[in-house]
C-alpha positions in Angstrom: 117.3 68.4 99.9 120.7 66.9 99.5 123.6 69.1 100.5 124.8 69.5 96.9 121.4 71.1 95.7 121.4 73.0 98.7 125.0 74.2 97.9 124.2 75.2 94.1 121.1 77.1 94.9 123.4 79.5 97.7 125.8 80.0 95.5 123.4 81.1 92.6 121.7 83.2 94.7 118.4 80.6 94.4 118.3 81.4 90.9 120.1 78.0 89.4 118.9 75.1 89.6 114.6 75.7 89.1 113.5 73.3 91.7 110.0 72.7 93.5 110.6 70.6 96.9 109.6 69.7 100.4 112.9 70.3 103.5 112.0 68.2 105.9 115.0 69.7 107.7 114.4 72.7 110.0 117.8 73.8 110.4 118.4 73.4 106.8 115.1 75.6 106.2 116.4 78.3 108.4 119.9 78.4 106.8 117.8 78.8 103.2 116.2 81.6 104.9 118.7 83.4 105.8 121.1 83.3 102.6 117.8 84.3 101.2 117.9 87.9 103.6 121.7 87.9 102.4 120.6 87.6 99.2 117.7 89.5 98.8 118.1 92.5 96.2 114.5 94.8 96.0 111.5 93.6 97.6 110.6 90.5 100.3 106.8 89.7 101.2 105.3 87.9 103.7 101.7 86.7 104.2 100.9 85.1 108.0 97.6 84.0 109.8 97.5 84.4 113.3 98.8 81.1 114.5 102.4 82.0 112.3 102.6 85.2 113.5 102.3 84.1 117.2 104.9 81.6 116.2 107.2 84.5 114.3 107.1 86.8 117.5 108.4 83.5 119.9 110.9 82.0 117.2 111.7 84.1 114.1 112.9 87.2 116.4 116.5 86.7 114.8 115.7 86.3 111.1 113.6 89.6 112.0 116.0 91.5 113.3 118.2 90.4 110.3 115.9 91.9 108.1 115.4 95.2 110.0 119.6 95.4 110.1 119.6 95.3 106.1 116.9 97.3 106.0 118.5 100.1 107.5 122.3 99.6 106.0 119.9 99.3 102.4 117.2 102.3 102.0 116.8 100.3 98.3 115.6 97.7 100.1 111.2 97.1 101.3 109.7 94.8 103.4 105.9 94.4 103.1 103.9 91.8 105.5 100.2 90.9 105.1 99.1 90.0 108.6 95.7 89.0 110.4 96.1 91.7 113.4 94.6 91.0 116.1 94.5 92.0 119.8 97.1 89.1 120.8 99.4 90.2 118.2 99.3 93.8 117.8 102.1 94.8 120.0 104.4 92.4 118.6 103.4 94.2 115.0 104.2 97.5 116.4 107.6 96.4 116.8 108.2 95.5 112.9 108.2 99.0 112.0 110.8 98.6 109.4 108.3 97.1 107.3 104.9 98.4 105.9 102.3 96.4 107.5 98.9 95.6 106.0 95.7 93.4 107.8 93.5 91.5 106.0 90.8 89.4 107.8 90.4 86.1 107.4 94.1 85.1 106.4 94.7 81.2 106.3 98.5 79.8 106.2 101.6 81.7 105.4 104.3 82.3 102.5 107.3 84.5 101.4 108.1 85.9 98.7 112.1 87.5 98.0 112.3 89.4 94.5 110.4 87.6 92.4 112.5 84.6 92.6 112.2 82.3 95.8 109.1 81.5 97.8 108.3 79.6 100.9 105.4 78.2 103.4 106.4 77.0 106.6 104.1 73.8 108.2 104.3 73.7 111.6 104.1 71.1 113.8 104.4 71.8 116.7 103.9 76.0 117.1 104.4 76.1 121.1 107.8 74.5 121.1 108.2 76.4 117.8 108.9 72.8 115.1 108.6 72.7 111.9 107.1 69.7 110.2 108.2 70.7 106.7 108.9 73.6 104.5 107.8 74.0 100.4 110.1 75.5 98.5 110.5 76.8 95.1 112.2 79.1 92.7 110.0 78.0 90.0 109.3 81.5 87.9 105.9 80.5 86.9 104.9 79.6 90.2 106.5 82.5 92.1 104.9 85.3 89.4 101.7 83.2 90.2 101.7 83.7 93.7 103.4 87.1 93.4 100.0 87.9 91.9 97.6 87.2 94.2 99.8 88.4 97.2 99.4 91.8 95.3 95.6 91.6 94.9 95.0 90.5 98.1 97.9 93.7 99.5 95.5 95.8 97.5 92.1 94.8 99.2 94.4 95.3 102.8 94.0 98.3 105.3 97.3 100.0 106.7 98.0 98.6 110.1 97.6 102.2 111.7 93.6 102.2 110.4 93.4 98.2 112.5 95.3 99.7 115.3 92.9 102.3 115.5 89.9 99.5 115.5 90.8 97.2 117.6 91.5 100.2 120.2 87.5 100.9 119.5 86.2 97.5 119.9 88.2 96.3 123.1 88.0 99.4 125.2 84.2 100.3 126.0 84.8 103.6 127.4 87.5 104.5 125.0 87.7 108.1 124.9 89.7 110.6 122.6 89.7 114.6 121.6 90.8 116.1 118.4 91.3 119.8 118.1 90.7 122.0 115.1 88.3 121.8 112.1 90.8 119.6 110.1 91.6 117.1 112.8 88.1 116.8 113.5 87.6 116.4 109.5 89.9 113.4 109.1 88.4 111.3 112.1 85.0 111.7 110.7 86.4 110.5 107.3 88.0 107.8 109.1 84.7 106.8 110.7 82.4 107.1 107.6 84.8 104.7 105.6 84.5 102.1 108.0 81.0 102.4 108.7 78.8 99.3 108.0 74.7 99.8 108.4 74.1 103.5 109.3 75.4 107.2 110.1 73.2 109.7 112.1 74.1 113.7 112.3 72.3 116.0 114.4 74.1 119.1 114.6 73.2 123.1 115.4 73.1 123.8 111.2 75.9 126.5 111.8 78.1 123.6 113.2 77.1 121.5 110.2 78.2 124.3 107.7 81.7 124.5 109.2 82.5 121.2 109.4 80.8 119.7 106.3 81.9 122.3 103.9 81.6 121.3 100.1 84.6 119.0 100.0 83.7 117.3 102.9 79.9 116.5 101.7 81.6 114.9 98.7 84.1 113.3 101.1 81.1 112.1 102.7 78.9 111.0 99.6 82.4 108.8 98.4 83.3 106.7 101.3 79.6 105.9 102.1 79.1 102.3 101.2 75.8 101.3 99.2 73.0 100.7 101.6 74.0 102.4 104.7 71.3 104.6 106.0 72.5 107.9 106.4 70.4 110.6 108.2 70.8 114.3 109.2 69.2 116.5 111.2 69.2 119.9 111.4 68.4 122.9 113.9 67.3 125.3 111.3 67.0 125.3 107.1 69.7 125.9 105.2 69.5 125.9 101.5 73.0 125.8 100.5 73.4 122.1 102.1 70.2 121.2 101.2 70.8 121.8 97.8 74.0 120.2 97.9 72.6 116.9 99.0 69.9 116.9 96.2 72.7 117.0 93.5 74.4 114.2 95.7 71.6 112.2 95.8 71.0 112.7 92.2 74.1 111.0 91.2 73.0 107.2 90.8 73.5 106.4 95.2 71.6 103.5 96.1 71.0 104.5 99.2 70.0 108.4 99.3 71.5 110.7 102.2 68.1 111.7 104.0 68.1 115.7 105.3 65.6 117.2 107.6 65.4 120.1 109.4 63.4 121.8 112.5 63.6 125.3 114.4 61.2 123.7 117.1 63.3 121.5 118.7 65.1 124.1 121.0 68.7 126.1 121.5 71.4 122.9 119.9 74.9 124.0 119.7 76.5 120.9 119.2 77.0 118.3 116.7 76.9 114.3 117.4 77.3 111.8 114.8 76.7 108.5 115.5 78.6 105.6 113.6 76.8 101.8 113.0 75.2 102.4 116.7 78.6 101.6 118.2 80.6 104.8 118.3 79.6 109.0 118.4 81.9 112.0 117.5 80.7 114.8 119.7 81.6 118.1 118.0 81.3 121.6 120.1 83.0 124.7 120.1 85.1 126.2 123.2 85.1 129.9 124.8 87.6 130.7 122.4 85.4 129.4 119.0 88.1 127.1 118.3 86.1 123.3 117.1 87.1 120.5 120.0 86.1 116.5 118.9 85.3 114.1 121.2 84.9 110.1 120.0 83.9 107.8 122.4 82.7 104.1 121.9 81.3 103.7 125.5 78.2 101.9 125.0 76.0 103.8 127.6 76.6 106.8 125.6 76.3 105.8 122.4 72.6 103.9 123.1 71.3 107.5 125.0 72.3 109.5 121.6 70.7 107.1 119.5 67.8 107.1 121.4 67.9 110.3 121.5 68.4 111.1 118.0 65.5 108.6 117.3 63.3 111.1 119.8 64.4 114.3 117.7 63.8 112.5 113.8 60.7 111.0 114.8 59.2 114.2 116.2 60.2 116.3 112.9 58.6 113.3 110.9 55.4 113.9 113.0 55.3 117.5 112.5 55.6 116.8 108.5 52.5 115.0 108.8 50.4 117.2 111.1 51.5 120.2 108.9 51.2 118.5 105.5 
């Protein structure tokens, strides 16, 4: 880009003249970049992979901290980033809290995005000494409102970076452990869990446990967030009518996959509840000496395979006595 263009576009704030081009210059990129922060009136996205977002946190900690600085001066101003998050990059995406943060699995390239009016890609070429290759350019309306589109749809299909904080702490620390006190902390973690589970979700819980915890709201919490096809079983201690009842109007409301709800007084003294999500995590639910609730989650393998084994023990023994007494 010759240094006239270059010098029109500044001084119009990237609105004059429309232009679509390749900057083979890096330094001339990075200047661009950052009359664009100067500039920047409402709203700048970002969309990174992996790969640019190991390359942001080494060599795009100045532009970053740019942003943060306006940010602050400007409350009018928001910053949004759609980010693969991973367990290499999640600290470094702790430290951008000055922007709202989404993941999104899968992500392939990069691109920004500044108020409707200017957007980017970086191509690296070499990402350990930080280079850049070449840079695409454009303040092209059609194309930017194009690509301001599907940024949007795929923001929408993106989970909050707290909920992929909270899953990559699950599946790299076998042995994870973590307590929650009170019926309404306890409430929230298992509607955290159920949304995220995958293939199945076991309860087996002392019935006046279950009534507590899974009051009305929380049954139809539960009936929401559980994904077509997941098998969902609970087991009871003892009848109860008023959840059984609730579940038949549950089921009755077009599921593909039906919420199944046994019950036995034979199967001794249980005053606990365990839930068990996708065979890879359990929320152990008991009450202290004082009767206050107290949650414990673990993903440790060793306990999660003796519950569901043992869950398996306690379902398939109530199955047998439905035979031998039917």
């Amino acid at each position: 880009m010759d240094r006239l263009l270059f010098n029109q576009l500044r001084e119009s704030g990237f609105r004059s003249p429309e232009i679509s081009d390749i900057v083979y210059d890096q330094d001339q990129f990075l200047e661009l970049i950052h009359i664009g922060i100067t500039k920047w009136e409402r709203t700048a996205c970002a969309y990174w992979d992996a790969e640019i977002c190991k390359w942001a946190s080494k060599y795009y900690v100045e532009t970053l901290e740019l942003i943060k600085q306006r940010m602050v001066k400007e409350k009018e101003l928001s910053g949004k980033l759609l980010v693969e998050a991973t367990s290499e990059n999640i600290d470094f995406l702790k430290t951008l809290d000055f922007l709202e943060i989404r993941h999104l699995e899968g992500l392939r390239g990069n691109f920004g995005l500044y108020d409707e009016r200017l957007y980017t890609v970086v191509i690296m070429q070499d990402r350990d000494n930080g280079k850049l290759l070449q840079s695409f350019f454009s303040n092209s309306k059609s194309l930017v409102e194009k690509q301001l589109s599907i940024y949007n749809d795929l923001w929408n299909m993106a989970k909050p970076l707290t909920t992929r904080i909270k899953e990559l702490e699950f599946q790299n620390n076998d042995g994870y452990t973590k307590s929650f006190l009170g019926i309404e902390n306890i409430q929230n973690e298992i509607n955290f869990l159920v949304e995220h589970a995958k293939q199945e979700l076991t309860i087996f819980s002392n019935y006046e446990i279950l009534k507590r915890i899974f009051d009305s709201n929380m049954l139809i919490n539960l009936n929401a967030k559980l994904q077509d096809n997941i098998v969902s079983k609970i087991l009871v201690d003892n009848y109860d009518h008023h959840i059984q009842n609730q579940i038949e109007v549950l089921n009755n409301n077009d599921r593909t996959s039906l919420i199944q709800l046994e019950y036995s007084d034979r199967l001794g003294e249980f005053n606990e509840m365990i839930i068990c999500f996708d065979g890879k995590y359990i929320l152990q639910i008991r009450q202290d000496n004082n009767g206050s609730f107290v949650g414990t989650f673990t993903n440790n393998s060793n306990k999660v395979l003796v519950q569901q084994i043992l869950f398996e023990k306690y379902w398939n023994e109530v199955k047998s006595l439905e035979v031998t007494n039917g």
